[in-house]
DSSP file (Angstrom, degrees, kcal/mol; ACC not computed):
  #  RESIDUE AA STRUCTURE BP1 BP2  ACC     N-H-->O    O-->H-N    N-H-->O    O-->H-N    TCO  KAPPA ALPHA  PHI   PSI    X-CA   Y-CA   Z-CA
    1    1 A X              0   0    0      0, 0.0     2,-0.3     0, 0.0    32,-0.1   0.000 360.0 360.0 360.0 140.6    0.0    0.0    0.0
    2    2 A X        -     0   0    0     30,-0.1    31,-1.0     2,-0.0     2,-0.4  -0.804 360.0-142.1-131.1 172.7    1.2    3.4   -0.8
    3    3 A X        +     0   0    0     -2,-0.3     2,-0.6    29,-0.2    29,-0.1  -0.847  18.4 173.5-131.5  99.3    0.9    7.1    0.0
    4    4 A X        +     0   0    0     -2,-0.4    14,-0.2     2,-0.0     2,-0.2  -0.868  13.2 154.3-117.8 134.2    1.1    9.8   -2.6
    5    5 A X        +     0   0    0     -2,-0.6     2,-0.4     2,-0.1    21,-0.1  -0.728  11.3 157.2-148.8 114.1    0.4   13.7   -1.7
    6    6 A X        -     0   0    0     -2,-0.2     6,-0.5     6,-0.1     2,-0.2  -0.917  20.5-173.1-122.6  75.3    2.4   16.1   -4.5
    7    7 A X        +     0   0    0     -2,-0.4     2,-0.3     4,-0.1    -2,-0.1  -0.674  29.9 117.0 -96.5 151.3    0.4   19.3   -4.3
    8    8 A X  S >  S-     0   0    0     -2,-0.2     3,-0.6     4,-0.1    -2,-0.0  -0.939  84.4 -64.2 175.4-176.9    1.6   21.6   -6.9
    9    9 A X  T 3  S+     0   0    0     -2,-0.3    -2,-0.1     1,-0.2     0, 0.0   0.401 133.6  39.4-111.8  29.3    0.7   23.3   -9.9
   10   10 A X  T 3  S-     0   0    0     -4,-0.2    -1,-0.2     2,-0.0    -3,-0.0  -0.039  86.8-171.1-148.3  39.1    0.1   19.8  -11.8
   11   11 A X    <   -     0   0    0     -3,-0.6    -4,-0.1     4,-0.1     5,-0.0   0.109  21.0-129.4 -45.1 135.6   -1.6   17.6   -8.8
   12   12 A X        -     0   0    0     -6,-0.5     4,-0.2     1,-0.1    -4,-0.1  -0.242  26.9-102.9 -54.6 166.4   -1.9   14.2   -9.5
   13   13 A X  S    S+     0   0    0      2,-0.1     4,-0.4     1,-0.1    -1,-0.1   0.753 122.9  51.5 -48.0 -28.3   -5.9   12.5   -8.8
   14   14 A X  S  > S+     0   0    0      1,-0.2     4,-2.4     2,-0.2     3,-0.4   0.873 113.6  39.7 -69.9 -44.5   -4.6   11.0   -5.6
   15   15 A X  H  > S+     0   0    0      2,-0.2     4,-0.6     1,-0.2    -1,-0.2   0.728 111.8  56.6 -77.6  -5.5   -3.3   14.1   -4.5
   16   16 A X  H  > S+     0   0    0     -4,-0.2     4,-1.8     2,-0.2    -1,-0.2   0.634 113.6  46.4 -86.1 -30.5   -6.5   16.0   -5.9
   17   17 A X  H  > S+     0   0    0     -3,-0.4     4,-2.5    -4,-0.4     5,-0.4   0.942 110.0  47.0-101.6 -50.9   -8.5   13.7   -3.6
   18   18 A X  H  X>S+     0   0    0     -4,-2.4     5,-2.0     1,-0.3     4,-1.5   0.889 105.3  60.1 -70.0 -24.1   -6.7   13.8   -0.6
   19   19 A X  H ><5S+     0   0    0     -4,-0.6     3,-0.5    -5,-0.3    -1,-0.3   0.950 107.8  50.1 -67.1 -37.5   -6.5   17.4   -0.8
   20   20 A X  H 3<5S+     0   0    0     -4,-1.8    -2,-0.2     1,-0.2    -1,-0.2   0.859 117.7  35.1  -9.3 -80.8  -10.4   17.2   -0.7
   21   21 A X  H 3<5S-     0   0    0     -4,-2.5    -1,-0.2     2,-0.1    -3,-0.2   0.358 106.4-123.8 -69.4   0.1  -10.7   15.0    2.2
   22   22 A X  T <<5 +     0   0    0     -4,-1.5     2,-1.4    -3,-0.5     3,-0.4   0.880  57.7 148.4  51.7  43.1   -7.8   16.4    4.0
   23   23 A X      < +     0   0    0     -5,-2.0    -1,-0.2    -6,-0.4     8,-0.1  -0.508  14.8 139.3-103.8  82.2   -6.1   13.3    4.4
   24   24 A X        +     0   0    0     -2,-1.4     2,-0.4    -6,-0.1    -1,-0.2   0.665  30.7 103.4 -68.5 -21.3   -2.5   14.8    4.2
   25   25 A X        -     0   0    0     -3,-0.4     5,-0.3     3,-0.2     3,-0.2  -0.727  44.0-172.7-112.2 128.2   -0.7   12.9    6.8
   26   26 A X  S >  S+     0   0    0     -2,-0.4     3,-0.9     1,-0.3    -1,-0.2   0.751  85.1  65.7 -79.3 -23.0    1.5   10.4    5.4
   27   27 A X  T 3  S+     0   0    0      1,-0.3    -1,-0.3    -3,-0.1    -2,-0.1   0.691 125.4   4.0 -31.3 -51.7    2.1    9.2    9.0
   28   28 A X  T 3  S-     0   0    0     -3,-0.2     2,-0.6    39,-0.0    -1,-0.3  -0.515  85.0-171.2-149.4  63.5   -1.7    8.0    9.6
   29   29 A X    <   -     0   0    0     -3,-0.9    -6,-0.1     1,-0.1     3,-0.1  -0.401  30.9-136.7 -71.1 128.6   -3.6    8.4    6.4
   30   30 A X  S    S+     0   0    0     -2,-0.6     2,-0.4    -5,-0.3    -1,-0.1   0.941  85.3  11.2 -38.7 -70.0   -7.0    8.0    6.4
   31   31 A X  S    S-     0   0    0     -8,-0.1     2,-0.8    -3,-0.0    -1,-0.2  -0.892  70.4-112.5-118.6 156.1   -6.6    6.0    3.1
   32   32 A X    >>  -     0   0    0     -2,-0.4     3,-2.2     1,-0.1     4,-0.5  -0.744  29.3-121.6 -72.9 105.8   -4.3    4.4    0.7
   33   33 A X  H >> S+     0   0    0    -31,-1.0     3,-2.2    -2,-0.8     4,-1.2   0.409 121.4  53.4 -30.9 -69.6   -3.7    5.7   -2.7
   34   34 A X  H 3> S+     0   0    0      1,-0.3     4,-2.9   -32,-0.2     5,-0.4   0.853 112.2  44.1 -50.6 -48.8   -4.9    2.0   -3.9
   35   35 A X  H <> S+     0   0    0     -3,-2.2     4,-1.6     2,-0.2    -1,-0.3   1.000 118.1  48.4 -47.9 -51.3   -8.5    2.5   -1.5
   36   36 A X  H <X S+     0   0    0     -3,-2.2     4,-4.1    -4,-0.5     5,-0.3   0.928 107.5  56.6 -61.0 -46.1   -8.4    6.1   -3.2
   37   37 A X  H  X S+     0   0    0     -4,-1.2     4,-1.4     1,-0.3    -1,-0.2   0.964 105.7  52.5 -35.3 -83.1   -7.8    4.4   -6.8
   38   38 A X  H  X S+     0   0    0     -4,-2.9     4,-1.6     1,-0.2    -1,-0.3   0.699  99.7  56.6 -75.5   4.1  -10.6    2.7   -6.4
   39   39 A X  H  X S+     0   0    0     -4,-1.6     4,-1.1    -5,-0.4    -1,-0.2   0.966 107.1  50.2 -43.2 -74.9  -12.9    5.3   -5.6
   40   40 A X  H  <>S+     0   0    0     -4,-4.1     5,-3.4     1,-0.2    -2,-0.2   0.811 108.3  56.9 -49.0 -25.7  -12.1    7.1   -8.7
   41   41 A X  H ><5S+     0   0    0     -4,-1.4     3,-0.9    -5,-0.3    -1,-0.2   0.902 110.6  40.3 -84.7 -40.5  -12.7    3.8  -10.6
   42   42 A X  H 3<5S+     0   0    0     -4,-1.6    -1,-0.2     1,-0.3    -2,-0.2   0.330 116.3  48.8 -89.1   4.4  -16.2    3.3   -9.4
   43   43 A X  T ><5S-     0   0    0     -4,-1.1     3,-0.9    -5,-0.1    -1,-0.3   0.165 117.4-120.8-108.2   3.9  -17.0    6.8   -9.7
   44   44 A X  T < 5 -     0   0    0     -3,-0.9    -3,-0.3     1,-0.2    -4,-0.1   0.629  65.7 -58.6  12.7  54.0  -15.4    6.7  -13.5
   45   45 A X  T 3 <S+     0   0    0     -5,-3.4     2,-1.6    -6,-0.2    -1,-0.2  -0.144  93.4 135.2 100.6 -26.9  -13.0    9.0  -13.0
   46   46 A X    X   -     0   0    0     -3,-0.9     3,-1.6    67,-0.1     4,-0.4  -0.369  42.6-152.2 -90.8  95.7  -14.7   12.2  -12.0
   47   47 A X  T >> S+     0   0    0     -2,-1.6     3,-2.4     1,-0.2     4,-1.0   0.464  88.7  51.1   9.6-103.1  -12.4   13.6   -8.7
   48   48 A X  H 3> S+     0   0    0     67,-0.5     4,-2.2     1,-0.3    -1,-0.2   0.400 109.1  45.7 -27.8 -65.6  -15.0   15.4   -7.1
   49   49 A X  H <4 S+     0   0    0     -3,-1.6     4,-0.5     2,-0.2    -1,-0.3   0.248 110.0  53.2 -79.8  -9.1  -17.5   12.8   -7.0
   50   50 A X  H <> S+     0   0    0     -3,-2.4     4,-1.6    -4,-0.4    -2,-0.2   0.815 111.6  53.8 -84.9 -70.2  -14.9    9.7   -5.7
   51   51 A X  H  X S+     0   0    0     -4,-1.0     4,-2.4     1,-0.3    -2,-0.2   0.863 100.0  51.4 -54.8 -34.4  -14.0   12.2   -2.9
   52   52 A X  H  X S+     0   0    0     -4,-2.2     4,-3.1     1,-0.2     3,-0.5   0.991 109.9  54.3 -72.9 -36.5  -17.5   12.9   -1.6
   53   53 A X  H  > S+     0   0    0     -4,-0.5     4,-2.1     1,-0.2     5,-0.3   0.976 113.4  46.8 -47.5 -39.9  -17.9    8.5   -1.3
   54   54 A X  H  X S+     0   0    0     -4,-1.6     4,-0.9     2,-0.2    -1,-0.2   0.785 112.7  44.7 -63.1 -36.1  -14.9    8.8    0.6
   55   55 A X  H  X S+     0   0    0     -4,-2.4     4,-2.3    -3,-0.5     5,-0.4   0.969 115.6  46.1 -51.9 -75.2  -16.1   11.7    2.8
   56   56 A X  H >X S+     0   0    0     -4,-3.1     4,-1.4     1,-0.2     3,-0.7   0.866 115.0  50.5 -59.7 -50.1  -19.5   10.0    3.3
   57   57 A X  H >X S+     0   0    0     -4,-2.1     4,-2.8     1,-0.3     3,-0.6   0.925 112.3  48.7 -29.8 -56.5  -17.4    6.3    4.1
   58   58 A X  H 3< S+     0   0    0     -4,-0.9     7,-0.6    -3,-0.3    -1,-0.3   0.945 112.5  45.7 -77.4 -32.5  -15.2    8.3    6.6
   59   59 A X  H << S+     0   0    0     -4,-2.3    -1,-0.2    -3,-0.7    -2,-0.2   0.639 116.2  47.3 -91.4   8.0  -18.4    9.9    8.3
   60   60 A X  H << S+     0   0    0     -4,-1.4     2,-0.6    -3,-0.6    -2,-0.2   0.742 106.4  60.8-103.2 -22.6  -20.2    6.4    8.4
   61   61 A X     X  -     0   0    0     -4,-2.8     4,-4.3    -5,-0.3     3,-0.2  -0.804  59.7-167.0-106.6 129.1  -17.4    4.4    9.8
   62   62 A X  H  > S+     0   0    0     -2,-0.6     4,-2.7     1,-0.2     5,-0.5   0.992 101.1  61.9 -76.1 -44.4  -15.7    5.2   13.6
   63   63 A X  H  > S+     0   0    0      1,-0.2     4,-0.7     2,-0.2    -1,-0.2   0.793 116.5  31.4 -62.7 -33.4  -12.9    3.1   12.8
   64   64 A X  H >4 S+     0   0    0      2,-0.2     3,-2.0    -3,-0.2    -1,-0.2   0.987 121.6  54.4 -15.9 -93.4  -12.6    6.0    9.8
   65   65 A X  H >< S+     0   0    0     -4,-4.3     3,-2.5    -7,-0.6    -2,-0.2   0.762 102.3  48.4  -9.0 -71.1  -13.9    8.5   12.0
   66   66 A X  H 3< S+     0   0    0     -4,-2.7    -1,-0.3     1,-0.3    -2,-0.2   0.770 109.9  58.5 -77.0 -11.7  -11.7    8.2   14.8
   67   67 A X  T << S+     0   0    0     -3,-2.0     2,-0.5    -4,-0.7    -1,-0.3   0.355  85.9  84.5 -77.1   9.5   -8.5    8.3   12.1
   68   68 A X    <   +     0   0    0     -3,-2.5     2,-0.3    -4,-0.2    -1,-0.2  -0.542  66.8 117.3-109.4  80.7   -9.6   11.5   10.9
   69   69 A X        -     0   0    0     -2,-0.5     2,-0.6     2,-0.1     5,-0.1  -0.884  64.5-127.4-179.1 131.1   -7.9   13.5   13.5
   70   70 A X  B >  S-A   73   0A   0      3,-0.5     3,-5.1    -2,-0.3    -2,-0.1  -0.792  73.3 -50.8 -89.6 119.9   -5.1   16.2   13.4
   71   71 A X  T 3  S-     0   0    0     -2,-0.6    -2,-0.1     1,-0.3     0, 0.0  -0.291 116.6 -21.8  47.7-144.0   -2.1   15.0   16.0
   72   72 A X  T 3  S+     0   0    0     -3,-0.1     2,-0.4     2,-0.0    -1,-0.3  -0.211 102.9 125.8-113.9  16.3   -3.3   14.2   19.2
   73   73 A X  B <   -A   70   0A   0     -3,-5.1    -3,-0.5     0, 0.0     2,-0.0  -0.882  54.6-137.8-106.5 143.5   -6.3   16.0   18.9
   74   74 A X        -     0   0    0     -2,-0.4     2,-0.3    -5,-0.1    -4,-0.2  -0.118  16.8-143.6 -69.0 166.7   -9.5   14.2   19.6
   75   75 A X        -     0   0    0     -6,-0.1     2,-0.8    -2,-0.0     3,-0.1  -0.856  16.6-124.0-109.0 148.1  -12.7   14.9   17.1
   76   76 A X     >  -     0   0    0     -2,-0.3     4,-2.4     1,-0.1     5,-0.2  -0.954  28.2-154.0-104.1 113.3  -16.5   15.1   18.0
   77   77 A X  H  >>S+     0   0    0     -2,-0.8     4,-2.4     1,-0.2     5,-0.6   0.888  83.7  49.9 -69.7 -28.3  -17.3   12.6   15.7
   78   78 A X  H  >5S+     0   0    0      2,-0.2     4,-0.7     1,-0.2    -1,-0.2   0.881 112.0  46.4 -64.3 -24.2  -20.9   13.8   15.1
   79   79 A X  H  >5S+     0   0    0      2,-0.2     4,-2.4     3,-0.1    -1,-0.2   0.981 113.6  55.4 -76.4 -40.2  -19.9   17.2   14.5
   80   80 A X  H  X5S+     0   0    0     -4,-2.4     4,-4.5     2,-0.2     5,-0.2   0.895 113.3  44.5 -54.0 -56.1  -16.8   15.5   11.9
   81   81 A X  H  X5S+     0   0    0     -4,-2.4     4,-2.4     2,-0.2     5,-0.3   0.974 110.1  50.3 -76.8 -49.9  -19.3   13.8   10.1
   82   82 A X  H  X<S+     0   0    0     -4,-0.7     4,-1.7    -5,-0.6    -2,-0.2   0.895 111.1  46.5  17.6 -94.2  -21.6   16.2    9.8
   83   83 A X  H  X S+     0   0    0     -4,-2.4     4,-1.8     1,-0.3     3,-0.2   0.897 110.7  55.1 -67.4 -51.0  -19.6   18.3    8.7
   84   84 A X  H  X S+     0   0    0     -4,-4.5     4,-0.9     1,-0.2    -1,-0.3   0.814 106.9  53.5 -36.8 -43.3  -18.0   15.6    6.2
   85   85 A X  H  X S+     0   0    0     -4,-2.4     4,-1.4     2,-0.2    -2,-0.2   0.881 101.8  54.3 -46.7 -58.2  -21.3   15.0    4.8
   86   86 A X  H  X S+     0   0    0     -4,-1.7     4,-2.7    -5,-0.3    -2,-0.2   0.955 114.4  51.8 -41.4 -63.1  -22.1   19.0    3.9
   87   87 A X  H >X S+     0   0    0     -4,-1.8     3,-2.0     2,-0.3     4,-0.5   0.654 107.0  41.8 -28.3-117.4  -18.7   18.6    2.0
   88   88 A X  H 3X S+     0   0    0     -4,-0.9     4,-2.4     1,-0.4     5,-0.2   0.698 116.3  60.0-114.7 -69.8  -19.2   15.5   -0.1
   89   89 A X  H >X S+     0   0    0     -4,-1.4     3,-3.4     1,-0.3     4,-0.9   0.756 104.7  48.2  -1.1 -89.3  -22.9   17.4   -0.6
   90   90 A X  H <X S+     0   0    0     -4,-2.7     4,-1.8    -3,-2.0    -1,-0.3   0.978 106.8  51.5 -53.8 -44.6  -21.4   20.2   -2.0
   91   91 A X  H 3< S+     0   0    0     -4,-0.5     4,-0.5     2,-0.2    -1,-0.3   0.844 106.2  50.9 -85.4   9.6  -19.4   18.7   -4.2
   92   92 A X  H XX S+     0   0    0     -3,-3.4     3,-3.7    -4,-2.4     4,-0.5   0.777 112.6  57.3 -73.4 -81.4  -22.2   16.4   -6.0
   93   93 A X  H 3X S+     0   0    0     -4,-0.9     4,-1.3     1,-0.3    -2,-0.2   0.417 107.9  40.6  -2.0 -47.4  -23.5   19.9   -5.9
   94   94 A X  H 3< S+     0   0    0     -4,-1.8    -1,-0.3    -5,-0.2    -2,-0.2   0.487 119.7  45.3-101.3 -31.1  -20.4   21.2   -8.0
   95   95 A X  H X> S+     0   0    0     -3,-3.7     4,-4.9    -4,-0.5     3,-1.7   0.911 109.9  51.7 -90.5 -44.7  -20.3   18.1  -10.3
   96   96 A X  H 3X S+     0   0    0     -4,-0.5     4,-2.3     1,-0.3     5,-0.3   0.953 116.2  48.4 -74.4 -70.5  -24.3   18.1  -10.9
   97   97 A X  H 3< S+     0   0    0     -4,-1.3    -1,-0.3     1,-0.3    -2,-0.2   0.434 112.3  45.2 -71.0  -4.1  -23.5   22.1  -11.9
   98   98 A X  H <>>S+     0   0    0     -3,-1.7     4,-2.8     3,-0.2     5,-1.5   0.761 109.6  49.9 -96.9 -28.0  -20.7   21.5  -14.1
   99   99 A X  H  <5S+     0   0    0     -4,-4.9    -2,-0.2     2,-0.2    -3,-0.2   0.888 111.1  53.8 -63.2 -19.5  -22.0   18.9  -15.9
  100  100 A X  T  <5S+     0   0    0     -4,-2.3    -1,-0.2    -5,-0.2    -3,-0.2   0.921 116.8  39.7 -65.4 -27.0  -25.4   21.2  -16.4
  101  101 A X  T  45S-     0   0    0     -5,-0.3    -1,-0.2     2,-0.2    -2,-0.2   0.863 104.7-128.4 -96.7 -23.7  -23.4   23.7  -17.7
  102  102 A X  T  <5S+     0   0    0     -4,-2.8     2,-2.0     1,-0.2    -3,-0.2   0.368  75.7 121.3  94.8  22.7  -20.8   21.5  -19.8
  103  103 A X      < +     0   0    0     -5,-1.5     2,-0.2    -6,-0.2    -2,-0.2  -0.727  32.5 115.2-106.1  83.4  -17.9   23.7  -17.6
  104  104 A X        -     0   0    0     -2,-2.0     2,-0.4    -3,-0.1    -9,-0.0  -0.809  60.6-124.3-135.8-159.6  -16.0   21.0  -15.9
  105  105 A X        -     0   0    0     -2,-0.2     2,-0.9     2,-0.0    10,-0.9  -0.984   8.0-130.5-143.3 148.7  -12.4   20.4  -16.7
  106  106 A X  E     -B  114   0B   0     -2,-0.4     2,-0.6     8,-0.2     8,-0.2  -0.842  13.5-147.0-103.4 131.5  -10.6   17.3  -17.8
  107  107 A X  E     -B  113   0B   0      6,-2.2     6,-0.9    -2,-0.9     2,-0.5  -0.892  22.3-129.8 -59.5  89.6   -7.2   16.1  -15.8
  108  108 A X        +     0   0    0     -2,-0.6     2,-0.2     4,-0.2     6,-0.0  -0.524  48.8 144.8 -75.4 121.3   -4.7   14.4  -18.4
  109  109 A X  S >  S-     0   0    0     -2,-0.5     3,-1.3   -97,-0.0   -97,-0.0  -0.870  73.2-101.9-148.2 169.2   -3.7   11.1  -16.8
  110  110 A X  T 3  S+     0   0    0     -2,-0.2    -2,-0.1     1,-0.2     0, 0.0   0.281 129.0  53.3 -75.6  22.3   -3.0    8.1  -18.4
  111  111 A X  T 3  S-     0   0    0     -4,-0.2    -1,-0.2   -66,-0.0    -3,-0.1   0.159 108.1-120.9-149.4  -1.6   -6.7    7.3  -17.1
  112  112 A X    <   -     0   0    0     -3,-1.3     2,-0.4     1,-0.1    -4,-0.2   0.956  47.4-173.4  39.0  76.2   -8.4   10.5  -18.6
  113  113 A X  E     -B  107   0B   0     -6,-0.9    -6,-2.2   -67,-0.1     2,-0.5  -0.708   2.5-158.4 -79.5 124.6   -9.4   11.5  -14.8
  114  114 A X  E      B  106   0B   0     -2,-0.4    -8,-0.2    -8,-0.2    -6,-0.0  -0.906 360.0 360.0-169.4 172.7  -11.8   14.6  -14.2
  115  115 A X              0   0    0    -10,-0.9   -67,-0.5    -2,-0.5    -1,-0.1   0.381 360.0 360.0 -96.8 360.0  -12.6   16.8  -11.7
């Protein structure tokens, strides 16, 4: 299992997603690129819409939950999910509205990923 986060001004999807979900720390990540992978795969590619399953996953599962934590500081996991939930909300919200409008953007990957 690996861990990629390259934020930059040519992010990869993995890194696109984590930046989403906040899972930055390579130390105790929330997921593994390969979990993240498939996300994107069952979502067909489109970022946005992999991250908010991941969101809604992390606010339905404590074992999740309680890894979604900065340092040593605790979470109230109802308030964490929640709040995760409004998130993955808004971005169906964001996907819904680009696809209405035909304004989204494509990500060249070998996997034609987009956001």
């Amino acid at each position: 299992m690996t861990f990629t986060y390259n934020p930059g001004p040519n992010p990869d999807p993995i890194t696109i997603m984590r930046m989403l979900i906040r899972d930055r720390n390579e130390a105790s990540p929330v997921f593994q690129d390969e979990e993240l992978q498939s996300y994107l795969a069952v979502e067909n590619n489109i970022i946005k819409l992999a991250a908010a399953n991941a969101m809604d996953d992390i606010a339905s599962d404590n074992a999740l939950l309680g890894s979604y934590k900065t340092g040593d500081k605790s979470v109230n996991g109802p308030a964490v999910a929640a709040d995760l939930r409004d998130r993955a909300k808004e971005l169906r919200r964001q996907v819904n509205e680009d696809f209405s409008t035909g304004s989204f953007d494509i990500v060249a990957t070998d996997h034609e990923t987009r956001i």
